[in-house]
C-alpha positions, 0 to 999 in steps of 0.5 A, spaced: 506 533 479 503 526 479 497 521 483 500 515 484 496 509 487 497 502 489 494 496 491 493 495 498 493 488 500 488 486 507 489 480 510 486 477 517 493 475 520 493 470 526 498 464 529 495 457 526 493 455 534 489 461 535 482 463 535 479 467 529 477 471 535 485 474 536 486 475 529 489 483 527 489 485 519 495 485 516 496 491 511 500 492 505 503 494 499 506 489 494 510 494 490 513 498 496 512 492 501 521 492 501 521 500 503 517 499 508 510 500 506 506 495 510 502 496 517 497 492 522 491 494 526 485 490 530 480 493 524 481 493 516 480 500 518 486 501 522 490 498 520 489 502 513 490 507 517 496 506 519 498 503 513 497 511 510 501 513 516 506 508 514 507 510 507 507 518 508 513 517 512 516 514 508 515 518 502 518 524 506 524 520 509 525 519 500 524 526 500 529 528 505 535 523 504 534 526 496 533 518 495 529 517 488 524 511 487 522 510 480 515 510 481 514 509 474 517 503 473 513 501 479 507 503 477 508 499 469 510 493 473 504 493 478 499 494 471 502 488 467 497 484 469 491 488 467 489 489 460 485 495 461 488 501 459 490 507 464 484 512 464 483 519 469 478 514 472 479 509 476 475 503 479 477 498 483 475 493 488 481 492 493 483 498 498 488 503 495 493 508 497 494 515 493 500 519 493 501 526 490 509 527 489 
């Protein structure tokens, strides 16, 4: 069994002549955004809560439908950036989502 995790991206979501006042957050998940994975909410924290939902779902659907995803791969081209080396230990400064698969 394996943890993956993935960076979320919160992002304040509005039409240009709207007031700042109307704005909802806007949630997703670079890597997995065209399976899915992506959400809103009228807080950060609801819309990472129902991105959560989002991804569960998600996962379960792959599961049903026998589907592979090559997390793996997915997780290499996530880190490509990075120069830090992977550790059991992760500290990061945006919102991320685990799954256990």
């Amino acid at each position: 069994m394996k943890t993956y995790s993935f960076q979320v991206v919160l992002e304040k979501d509005k039409w240009p002549d709207e007031p700042d006042d109307n704005a909802v957050w806007r949630a997703y998940i670079p890597a997995l955004e065209h399976q899915g994975a992506s959400s809103w909410g009228y807080t950060q924290k609801e819309a990472l809560k129902n991105l959560q939902n989002a991804v569960d779902l998600l996962f379960e659907y792959l599961s049903e439908q026998a589907e592979e995803i090559d997390l793996d791969s997915l997780m290499r081209h996530q880190e490509e950036g990075s120069s830090e080396s992977c550790s059991q230990i992760q500290v990061s400064d945006v919102p991320l989502i685990a799954i256990t698969v």
